[in-house]
Structure formats: C-alpha cells, structure tokens
TORPAMI-936031 format. One record per residue (C-alpha): y, z, x; residue in one letter; residue number from 1. Coordinates in Angstrom, 1 decimal. Example, Ala and Ser with C-alpha at 12.3 -4.5 7.8 and 13.67 -1.06 7.14 Angstrom:
BEGIN
[rec [-4.5; 7.8; 12.3]; "A"; 1]
[rec [-1.1; 7.1; 13.7]; "S"; 2]
//
This chain:
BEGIN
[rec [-7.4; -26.5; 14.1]; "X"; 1]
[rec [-5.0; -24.7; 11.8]; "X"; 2]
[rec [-6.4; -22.9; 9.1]; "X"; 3]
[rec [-4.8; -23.4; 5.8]; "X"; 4]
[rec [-7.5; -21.8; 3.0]; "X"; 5]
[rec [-7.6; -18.0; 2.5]; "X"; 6]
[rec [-11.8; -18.1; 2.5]; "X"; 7]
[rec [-13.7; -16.7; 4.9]; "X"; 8]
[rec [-17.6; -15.8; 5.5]; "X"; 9]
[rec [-18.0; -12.4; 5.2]; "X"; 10]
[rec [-21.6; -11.3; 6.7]; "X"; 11]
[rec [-22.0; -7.6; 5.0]; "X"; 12]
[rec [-23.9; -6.4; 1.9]; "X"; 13]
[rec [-21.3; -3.6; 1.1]; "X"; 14]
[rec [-19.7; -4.1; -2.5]; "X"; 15]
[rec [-16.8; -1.6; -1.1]; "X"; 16]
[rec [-15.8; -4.4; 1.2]; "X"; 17]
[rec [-16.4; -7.2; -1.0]; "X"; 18]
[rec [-13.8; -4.9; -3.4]; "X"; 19]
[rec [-11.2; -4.2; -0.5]; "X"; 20]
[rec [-10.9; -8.0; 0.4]; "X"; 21]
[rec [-10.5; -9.3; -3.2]; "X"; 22]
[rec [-7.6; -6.5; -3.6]; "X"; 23]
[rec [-5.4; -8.1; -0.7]; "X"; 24]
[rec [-6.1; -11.7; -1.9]; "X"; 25]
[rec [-9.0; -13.0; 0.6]; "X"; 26]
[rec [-11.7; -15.1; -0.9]; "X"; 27]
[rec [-15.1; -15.1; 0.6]; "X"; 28]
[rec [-18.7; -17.0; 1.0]; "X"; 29]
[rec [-21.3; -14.5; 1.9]; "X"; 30]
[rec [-23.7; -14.6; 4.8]; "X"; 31]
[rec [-26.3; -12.1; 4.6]; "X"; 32]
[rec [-28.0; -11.2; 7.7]; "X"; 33]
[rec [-31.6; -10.2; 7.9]; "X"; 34]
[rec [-32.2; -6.6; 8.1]; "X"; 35]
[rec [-36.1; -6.8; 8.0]; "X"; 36]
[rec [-39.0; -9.3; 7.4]; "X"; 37]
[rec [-41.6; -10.2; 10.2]; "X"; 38]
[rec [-38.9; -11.3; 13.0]; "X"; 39]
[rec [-37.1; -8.4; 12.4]; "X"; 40]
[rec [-33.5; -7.6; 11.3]; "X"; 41]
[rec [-30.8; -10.2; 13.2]; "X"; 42]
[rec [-28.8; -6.7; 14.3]; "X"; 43]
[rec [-30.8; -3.5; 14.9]; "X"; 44]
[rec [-28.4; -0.3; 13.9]; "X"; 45]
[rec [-30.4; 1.7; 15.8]; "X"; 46]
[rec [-28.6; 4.2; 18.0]; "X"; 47]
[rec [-29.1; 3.7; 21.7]; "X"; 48]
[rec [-30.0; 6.6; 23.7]; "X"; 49]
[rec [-26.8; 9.2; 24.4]; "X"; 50]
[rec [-24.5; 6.3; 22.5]; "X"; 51]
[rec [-21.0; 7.6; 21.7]; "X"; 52]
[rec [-20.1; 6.9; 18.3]; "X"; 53]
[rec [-17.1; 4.6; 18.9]; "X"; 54]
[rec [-19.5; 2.5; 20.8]; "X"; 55]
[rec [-22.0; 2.2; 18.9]; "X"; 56]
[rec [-19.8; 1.3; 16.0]; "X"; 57]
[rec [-17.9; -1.5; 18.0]; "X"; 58]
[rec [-21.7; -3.1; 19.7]; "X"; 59]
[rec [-23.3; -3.5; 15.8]; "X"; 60]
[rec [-20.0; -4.8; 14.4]; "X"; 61]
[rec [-19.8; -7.2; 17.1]; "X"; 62]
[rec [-23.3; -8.2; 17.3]; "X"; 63]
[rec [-23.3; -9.0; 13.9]; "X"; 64]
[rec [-20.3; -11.1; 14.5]; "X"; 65]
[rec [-22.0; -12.9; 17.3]; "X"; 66]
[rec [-24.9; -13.2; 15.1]; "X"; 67]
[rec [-22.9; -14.8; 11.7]; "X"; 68]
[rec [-20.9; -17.0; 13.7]; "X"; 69]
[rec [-24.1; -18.6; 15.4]; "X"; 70]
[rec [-25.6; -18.9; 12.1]; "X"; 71]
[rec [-22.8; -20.9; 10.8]; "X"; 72]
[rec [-22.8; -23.4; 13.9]; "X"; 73]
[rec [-26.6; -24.2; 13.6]; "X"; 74]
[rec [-26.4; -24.6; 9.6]; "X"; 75]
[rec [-23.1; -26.8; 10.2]; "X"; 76]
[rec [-21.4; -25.0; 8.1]; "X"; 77]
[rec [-17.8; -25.2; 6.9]; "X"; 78]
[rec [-15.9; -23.7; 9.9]; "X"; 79]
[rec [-13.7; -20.6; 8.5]; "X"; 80]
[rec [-13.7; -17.3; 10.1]; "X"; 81]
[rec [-16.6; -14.9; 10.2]; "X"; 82]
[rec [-15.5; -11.2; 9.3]; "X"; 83]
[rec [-18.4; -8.4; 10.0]; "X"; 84]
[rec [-18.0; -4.6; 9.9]; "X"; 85]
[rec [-19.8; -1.3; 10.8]; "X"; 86]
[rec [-18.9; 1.8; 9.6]; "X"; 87]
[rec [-20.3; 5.3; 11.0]; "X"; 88]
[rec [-19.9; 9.1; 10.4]; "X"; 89]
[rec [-19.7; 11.3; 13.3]; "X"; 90]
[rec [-19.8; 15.3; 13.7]; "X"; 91]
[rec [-19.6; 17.3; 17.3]; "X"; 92]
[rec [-20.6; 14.1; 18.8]; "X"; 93]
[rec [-23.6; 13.2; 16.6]; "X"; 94]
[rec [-23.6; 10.1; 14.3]; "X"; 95]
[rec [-25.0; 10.6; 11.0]; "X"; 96]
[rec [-26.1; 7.1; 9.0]; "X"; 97]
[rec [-27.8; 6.8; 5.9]; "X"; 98]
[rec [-29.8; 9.5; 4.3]; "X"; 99]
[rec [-33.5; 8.2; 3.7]; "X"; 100]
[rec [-33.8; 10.7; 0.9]; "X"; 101]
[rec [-32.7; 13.6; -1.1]; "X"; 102]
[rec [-33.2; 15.9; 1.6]; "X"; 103]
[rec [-31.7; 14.4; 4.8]; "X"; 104]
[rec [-28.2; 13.9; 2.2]; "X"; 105]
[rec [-28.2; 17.6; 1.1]; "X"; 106]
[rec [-28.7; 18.6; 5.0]; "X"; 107]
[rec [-25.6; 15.8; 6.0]; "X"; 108]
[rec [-23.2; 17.5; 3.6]; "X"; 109]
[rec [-24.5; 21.0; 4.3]; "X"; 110]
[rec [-23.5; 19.9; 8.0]; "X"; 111]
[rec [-20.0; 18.5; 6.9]; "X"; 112]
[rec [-19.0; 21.4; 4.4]; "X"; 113]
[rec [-16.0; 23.0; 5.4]; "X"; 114]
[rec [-15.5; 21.0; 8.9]; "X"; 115]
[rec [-13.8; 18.1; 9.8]; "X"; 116]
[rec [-15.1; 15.0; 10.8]; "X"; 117]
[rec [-14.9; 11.8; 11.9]; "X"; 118]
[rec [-15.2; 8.1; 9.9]; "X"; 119]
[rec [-15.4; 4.9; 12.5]; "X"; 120]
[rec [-15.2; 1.3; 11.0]; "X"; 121]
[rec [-14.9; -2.0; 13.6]; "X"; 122]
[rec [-13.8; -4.8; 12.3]; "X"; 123]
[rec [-14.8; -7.9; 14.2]; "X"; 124]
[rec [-13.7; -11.9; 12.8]; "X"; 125]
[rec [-14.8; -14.9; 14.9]; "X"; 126]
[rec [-13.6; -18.6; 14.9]; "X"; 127]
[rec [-14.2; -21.5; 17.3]; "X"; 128]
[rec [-11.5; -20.2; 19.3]; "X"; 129]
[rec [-10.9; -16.7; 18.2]; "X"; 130]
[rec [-12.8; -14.0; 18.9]; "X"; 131]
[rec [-11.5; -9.8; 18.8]; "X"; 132]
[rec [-12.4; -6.8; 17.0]; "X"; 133]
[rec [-11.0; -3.2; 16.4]; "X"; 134]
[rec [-11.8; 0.3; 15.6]; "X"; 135]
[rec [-9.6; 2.5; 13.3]; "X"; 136]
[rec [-10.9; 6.5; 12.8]; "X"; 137]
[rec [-9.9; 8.4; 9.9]; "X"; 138]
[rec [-10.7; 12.2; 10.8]; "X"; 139]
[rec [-11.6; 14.0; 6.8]; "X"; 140]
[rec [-12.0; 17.1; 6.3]; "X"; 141]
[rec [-14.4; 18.6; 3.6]; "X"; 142]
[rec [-13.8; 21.5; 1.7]; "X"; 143]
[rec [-16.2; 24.4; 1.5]; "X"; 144]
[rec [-19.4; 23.0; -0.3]; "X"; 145]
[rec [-21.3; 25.5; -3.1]; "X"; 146]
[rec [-25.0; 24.4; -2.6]; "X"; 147]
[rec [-24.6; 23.3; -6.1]; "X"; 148]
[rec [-22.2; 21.0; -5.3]; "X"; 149]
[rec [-24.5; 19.3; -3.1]; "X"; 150]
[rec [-27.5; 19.1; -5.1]; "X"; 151]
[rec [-25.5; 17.9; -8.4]; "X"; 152]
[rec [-23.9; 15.4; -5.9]; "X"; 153]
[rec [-27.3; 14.3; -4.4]; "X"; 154]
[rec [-29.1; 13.8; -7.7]; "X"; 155]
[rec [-26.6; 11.4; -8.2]; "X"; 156]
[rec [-27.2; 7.6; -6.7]; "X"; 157]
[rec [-23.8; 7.8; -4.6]; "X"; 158]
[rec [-25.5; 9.3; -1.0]; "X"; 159]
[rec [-28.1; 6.9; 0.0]; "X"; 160]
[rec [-26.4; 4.0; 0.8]; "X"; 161]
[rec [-23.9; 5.2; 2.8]; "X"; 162]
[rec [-23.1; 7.0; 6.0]; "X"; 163]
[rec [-22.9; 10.1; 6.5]; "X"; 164]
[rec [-24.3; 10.4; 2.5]; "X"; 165]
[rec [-21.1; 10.4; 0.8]; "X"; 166]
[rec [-18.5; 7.7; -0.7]; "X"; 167]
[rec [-14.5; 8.8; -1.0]; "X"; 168]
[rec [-14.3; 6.3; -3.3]; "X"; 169]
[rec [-16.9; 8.3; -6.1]; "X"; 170]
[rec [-17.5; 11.9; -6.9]; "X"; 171]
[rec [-17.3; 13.1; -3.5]; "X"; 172]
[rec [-13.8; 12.6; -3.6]; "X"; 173]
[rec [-13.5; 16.6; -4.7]; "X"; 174]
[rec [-14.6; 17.1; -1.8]; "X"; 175]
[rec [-12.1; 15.8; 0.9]; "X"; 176]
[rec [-9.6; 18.5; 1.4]; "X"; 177]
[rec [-7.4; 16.0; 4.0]; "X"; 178]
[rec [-7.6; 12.9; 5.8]; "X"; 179]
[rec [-5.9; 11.6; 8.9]; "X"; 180]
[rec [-6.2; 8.2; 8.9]; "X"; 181]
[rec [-7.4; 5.1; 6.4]; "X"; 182]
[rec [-8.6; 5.7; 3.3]; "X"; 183]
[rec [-9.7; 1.9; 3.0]; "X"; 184]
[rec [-11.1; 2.3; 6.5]; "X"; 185]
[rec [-13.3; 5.4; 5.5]; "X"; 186]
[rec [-14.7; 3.4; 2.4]; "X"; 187]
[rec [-15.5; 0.9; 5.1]; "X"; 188]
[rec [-12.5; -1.6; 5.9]; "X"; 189]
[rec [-9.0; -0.7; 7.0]; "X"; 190]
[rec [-7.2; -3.0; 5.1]; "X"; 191]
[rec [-4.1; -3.3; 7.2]; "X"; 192]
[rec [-5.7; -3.6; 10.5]; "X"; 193]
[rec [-7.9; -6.2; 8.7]; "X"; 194]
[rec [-5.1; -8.5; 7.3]; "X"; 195]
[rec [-3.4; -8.0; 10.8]; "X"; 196]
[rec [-6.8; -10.0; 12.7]; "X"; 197]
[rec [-7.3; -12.1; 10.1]; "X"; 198]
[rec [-4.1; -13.4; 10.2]; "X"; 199]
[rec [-3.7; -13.4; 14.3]; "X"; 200]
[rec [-7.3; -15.7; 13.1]; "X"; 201]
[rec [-5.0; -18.4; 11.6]; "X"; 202]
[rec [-5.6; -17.2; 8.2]; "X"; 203]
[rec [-2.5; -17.5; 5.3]; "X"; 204]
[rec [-3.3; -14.4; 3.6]; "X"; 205]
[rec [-0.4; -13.6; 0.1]; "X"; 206]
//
C-alpha cells in the first residue's frame, strides 16, 4: 500500500523531536511506551555489559521500534509508519545517560570540559513492509568549563533529562566550541537522514 498522508506514530516522549518533526512538515500521533509500572518498562535502556556505544544506541532504537510497531498491530491501529529514536553521549568509550541528580550532571560536564566528545542518535521507522534504521554521530567539543559554569548551569532544569546532562539547544550552547556533524542529530534527530527514511518509508513529506 502507498502512503499518501504525512502522519506518522512517533513513540518518544522527547519535546526536541516532537519540535524537529513539525519544522520539516511531518505530522504525528504519539505512542508512548511504558518506561515503568509493575510489568516493567516495554524497552530497558540499560547498558549491557562491555556494550559499545553505537550499539547500544542502534539495539534500544530498534527495540522500541519493534515494540511500537507491535503495539499498533494488536490495537488495530491506523497503519502509518512508526518512527523511534535513541540518542547517547559517549566519552573514551563510556556512555554517559541521564544525570539522576545535581551531582552526577556537575561530574558529566566536569568530564566533558575542554574535550571532545561524541553524540549518537538511531533512527529506526517501521511499516508492514518496511523496516531500517541508522545512526548519525556528531563529534562536539566543549570549551574549557569554570566550575561556576557548571553549577549555574546545573541549578538550572536543562541537565536532567538529557544525556550526557546538557541540551545544545539551551544554555549550554556557550559551551560547544565545534561540532562535526548534526546539530538536529545532537538535539536528538538528524533531520536529513530522517526525511531520507521516511521517505524511502513511502512517506510524501513538503
């Protein structure tokens, strides 16, 4: 079946990507997955043991993928595509996720001050007869933090729901010296690589 509409379901709770997908035309249902409860979250984004970033990135993206697009065939749901992302920061090797407080963000940006690191988002969309992913990696360097910097910036509300406990798109922006790479990836979804799968999807995107 050719797809005609530009709506998809879009299984992610970030407003960053709900933001990036209205600004190159794409209308979306959301599909929140479970992330806790007494069965559990539908994806654990726990790190396996001695997981390499890239992989980990690509397994949860696609998991959820797998996850969303099951959901919508045992609700009998409208069939459109099912877009999912996961998006990582990584340092000599180690990923860093989500602070769980004030002082696991100041010791993230105390570890990124002055260095360069890496940003990871997959981007996976699933049909009834489409099913692919990728991975695009910005590499950002930060400038040299004052410790100031990083406790004004962790008092703040920005850190704790994202990885690595920053956000280009708010006040850490003074931080980033230079980037290699996406800056809609690093916020969490590489627009052109995502209107390139979306469309080898069947989507009509502007």
């Amino acid at each position: 079946m050719k797809l005609v509409e530009r709506k998809i379901y879009l299984a992610s709770k970030s407003p960053r990507r709900r933001e990036l997908l209205r600004q190159i035309g794409v209308d979306f249902e959301l599909m929140l997955l479970r992330s806790d409860g007494p069965r559990g979250p539908d994806v654990t984004e726990e790190v396996l043991p001695d997981e390499p970033a890239e992989t980990y990135v690509r397994r949860v993206a696609n998991e959820k993928a797998d996850v969303a697009f099951d959901l919508c065939r045992r609700r009998h749901l409208k069939p459109r595509p099912v877009l999912t992302a996961d998006t990582t920061v990584a340092i000599d090797g180690t990923i860093l996720g989500k602070p769980a407080g004030k002082d696991e963000a100041e010791a993230m940006l105390r570890q990124l001050s002055g260095r360069t690191h890496q940003v990871l988002t997959t981007v996976a969309v699933r049909t009834h007869d489409f099913s692919d992913s990728f991975t695009q990696v910005s590499q950002v360097r930060f400038a040299t933090l004052k410790p100031a910097d990083i406790t004004a910036y962790c008092a703040t509300t920005e850190p704790y729901d994202k990885a690595g406990g920053y956000g280009i798109q708010g006040l850490a922006a003074m931080f980033i010296e230079h980037i290699d790479g996406s800056h809609s990836g690093i916020m969490g979804l590489p627009l052109f690589e995502t209107a390139d799968l979306l469309r080898r999807a069947g989507m009509r995107l502007p």
